[in-house]
C-alpha positions in Angstrom: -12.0 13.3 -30.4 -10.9 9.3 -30.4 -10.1 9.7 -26.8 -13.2 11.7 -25.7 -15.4 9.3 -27.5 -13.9 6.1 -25.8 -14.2 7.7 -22.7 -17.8 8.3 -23.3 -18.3 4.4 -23.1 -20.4 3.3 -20.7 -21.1 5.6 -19.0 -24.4 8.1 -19.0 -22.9 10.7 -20.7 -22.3 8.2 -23.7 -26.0 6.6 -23.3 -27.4 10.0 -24.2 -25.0 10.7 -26.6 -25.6 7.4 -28.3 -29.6 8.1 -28.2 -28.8 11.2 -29.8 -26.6 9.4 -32.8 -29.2 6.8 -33.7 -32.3 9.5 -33.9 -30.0 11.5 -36.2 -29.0 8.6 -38.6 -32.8 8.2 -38.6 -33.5 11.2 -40.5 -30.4 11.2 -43.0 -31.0 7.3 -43.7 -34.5 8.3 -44.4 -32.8 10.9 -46.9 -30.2 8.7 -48.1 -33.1 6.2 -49.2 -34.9 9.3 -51.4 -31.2 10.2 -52.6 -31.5 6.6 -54.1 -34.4 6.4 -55.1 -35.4 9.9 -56.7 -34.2 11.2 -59.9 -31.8 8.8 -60.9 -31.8 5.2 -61.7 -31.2 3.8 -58.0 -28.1 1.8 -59.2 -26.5 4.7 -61.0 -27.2 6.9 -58.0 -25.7 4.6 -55.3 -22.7 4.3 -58.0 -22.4 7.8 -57.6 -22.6 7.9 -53.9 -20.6 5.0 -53.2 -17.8 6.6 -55.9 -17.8 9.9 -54.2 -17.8 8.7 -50.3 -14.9 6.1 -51.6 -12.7 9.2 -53.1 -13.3 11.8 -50.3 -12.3 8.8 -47.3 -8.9 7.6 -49.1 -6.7 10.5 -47.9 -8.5 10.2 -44.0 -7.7 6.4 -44.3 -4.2 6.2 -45.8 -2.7 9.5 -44.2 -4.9 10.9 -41.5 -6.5 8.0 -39.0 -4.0 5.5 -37.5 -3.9 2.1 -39.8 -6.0 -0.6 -38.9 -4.6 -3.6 -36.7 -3.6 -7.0 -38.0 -6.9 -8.6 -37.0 -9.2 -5.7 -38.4 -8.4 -7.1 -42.5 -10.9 -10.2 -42.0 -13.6 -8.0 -40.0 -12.9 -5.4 -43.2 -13.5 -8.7 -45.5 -16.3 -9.8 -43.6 -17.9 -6.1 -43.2 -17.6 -5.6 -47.2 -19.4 -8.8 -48.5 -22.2 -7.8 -46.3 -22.6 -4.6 -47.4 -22.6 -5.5 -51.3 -25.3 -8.2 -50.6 -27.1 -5.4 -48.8 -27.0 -3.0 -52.2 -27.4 -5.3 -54.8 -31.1 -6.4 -52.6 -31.6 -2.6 -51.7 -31.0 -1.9 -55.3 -33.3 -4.4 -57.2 -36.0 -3.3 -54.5 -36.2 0.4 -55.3 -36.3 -0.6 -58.8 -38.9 -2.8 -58.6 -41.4 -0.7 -56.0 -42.3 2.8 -55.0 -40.2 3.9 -51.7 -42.7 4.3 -49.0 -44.1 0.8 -49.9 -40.7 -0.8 -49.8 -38.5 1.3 -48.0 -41.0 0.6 -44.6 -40.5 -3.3 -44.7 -36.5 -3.0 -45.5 -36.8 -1.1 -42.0 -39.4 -3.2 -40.3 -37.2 -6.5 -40.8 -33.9 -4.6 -39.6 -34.6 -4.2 -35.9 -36.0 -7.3 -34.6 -33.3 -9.5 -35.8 -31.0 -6.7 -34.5 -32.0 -7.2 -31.6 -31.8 -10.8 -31.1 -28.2 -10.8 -32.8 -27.4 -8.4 -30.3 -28.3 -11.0 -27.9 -26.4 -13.6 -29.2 -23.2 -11.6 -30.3 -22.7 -9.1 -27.2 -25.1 -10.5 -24.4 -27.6 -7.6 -24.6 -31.0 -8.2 -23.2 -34.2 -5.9 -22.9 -36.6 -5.7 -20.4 -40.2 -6.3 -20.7 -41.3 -2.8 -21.6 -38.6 -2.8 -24.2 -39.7 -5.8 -25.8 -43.3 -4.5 -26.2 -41.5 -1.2 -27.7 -39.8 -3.4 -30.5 -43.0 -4.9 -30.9 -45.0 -1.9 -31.2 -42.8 -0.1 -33.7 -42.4 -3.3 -35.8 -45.7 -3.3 -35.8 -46.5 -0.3 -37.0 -43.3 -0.3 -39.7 -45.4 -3.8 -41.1 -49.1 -2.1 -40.6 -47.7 0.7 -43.0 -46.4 -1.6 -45.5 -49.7 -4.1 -45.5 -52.0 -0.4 -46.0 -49.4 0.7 -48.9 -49.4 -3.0 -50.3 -53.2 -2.8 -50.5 -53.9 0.5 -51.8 -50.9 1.8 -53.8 -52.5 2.1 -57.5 -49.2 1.9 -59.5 -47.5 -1.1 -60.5 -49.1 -3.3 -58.6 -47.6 -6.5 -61.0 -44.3 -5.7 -59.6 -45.5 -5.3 -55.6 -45.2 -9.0 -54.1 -41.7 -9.7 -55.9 -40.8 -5.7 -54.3 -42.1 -6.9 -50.9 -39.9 -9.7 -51.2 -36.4 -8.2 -52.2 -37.4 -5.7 -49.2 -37.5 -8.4 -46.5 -34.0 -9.8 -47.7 -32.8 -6.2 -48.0 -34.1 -6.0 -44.3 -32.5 -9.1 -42.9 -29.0 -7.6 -44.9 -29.9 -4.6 -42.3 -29.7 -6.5 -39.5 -26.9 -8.3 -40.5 -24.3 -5.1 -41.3 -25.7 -3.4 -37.9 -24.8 -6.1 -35.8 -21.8 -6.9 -37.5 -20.2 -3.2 -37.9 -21.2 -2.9 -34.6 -18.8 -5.9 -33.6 -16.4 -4.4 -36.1 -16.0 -0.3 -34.2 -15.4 -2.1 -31.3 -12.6 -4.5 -32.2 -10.4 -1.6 -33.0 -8.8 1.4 -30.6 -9.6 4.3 -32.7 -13.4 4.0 -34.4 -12.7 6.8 -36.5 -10.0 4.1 -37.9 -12.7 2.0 -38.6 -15.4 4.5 -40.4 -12.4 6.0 -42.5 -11.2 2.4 -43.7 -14.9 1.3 -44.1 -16.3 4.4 -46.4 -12.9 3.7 -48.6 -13.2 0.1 -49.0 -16.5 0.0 -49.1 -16.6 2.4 -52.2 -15.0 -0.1 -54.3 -18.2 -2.2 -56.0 -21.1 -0.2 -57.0 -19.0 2.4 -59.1 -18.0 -0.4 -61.3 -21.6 -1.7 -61.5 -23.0 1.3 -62.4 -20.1 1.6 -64.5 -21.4 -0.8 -66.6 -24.9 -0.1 -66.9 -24.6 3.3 -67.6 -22.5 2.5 -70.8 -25.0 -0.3 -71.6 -28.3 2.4 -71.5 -29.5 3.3 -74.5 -30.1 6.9 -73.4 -27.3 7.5 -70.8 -28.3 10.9 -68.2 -25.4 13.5 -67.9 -22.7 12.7 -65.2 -22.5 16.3 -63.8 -25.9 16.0 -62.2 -25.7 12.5 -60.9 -22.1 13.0 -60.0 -23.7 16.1 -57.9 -26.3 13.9 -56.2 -23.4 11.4 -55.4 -21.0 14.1 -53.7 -24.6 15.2 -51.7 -25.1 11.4 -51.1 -21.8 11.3 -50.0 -21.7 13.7 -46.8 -25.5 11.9 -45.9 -24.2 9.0 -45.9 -21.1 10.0 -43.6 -23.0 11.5 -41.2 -25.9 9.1 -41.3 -23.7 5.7 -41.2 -20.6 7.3 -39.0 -23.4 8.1 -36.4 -25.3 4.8 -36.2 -22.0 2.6 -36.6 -20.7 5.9 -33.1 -23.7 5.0 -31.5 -23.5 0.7 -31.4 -20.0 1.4 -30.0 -21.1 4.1 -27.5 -24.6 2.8 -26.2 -26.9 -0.7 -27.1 -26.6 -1.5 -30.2 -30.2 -3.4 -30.9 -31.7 -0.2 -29.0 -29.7 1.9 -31.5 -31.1 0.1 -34.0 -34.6 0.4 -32.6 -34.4 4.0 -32.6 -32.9 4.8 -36.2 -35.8 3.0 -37.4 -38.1 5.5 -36.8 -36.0 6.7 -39.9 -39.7 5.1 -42.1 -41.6 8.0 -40.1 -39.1 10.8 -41.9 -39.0 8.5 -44.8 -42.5 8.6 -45.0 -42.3 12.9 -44.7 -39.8 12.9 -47.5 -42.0 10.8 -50.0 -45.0 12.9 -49.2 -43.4 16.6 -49.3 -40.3 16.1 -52.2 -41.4 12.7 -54.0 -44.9 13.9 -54.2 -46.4 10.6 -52.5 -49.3 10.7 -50.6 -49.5 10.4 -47.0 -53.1 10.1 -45.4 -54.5 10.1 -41.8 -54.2 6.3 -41.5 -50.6 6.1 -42.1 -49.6 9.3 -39.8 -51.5 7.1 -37.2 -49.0 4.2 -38.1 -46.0 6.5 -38.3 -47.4 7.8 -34.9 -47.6 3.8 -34.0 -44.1 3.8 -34.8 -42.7 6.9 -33.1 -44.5 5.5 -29.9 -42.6 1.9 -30.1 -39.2 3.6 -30.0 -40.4 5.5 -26.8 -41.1 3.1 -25.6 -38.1 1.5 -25.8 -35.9 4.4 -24.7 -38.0 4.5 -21.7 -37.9 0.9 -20.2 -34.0 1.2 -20.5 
């Protein structure tokens, strides 16, 4: 499958394939975000997940996938600091707002900057049309956060300091996009890389969440939270495998254009299984939104 992929690489058949990638992350991010934030305390939960994803990728890394090259250790490094920034902020913001206030501006930071570091780091430029996409779906991602801002009833104390550890959570998005991005293509195999990455990268949040589950006063049983990690687990496989496919196989600041429509299913999720309300006003935004990463598909 290594070898069919890499010869997928720019050409059409890879474009499309890549397109297909990012729209699916879209939905299981969206997924992986109510994972988080449902039941569970969100740091115990991405514990669990984290443990779980960690466990099930050390035989593919050490036995299975061929071992990463000499210069792949720093990227690994590099990749891993990243990441735990990006949890720690994601974590802290789903504790301190309701998911489709917060979980919109996380995603609405994410692309733009993408998409300039994409600039910078691998010399990819969008046309005019694009441009207005990215602008559009931003937007509408912002829009949707500013309605939910104004007229969510609940906790509203805790909303500006939510908002805020959203937008740093969303410019830790950018940063791990563009910069796995850089990593699946510095090595031959990529499924070298996502093996390696979902074992290393299960190392920190077990131990934090660790710790605070001994510290709680009332502590929930392990066998359902462990069950929500293992399910967390294959999401987050499939959801981060595809995006990280897709950056190697097509653009990666369109890629991450497109999983962003991820705060449309995100939005879905809260209504029909978090019991959140969803009115006309913010379908019309999550329409705003869908529209944006049409647009950008298109003016490629």
């Amino acid at each position: 499958m290594s070898d069919w992929l890499t010869s997928l690489e720019g050409t059409p058949a890879g474009h499309d394939l890549a397109l297909a990638l990012a729209l699916f992350a879209a939905f299981l991010h969206a997924l992986f975000g109510a994972l988080q934030k449902g039941r569970h305390d969100p740091w115990l939960s991405r514990g669990a997940i984290d443990f779980s994803y960690g466990v099930i990728a050390a035989p593919f890394a050490l036995f299975v996938v061929p071992w990463p090259e000499p210069h792949m250790w720093p990227i690994f490094a590099i990749v891993f600091l990243i990441h735990v920034g990006y949890k720690l902020a994601q974590s802290y913001t789903y504790v301190l707002g309701s998911y489709t206030v917060v979980y919109p501006v996380v995603r609405g930071t994410g692309p733009l900057f993408t998409v300039i570091g994409a600039g910078f780091l691998f010399g990819e430029s969008f046309t005019g049309m694009q441009w207005v996409g990215v602008l559009t779906l931003v937007a509408g991602i912002f829009a949707l956060a500013a309605y939910n801002l104004r007229h969510w009833p609940l906790g509203r104390a805790q909303l500006k300091p939510a908002l805020a550890m959203a937008v740093l959570t969303g410019g830790f998005v950018a940063a791990y996009t563009t910069y796995d991005a850089y990593g699946i293509r510095a090595t031959a195999d990529p499924f070298t890389f996502l093996a390696w990455f979902f074992f290393i990268d299960g190392f920190f949040m077990p131990v934090i969440a660790a710790l605070r589950w001994k510290n709680m006063a009332e502590r929930p049983a392990l066998a359902p939270l462990m069950g929500r990690g293992v399910l967390g687990a294959f999401v987050a496989y499939f959801s981060f495998g595809s995006i990280m496919l897709a950056t190697r196989l097509g653009g990666v600041g369109e890629a991450a254009v497109l999983r962003e429509t991820s705060t449309v299913f995100a939005a879905l999720i809260g209504w029909i299984v978090l019991g959140e309300k969803v009115g006309p006003r913010r379908l019309v935004m999550m329409a705003l939104i869908a529209a944006g990463a049409v647009l950008v598909e298109m003016g490629g």
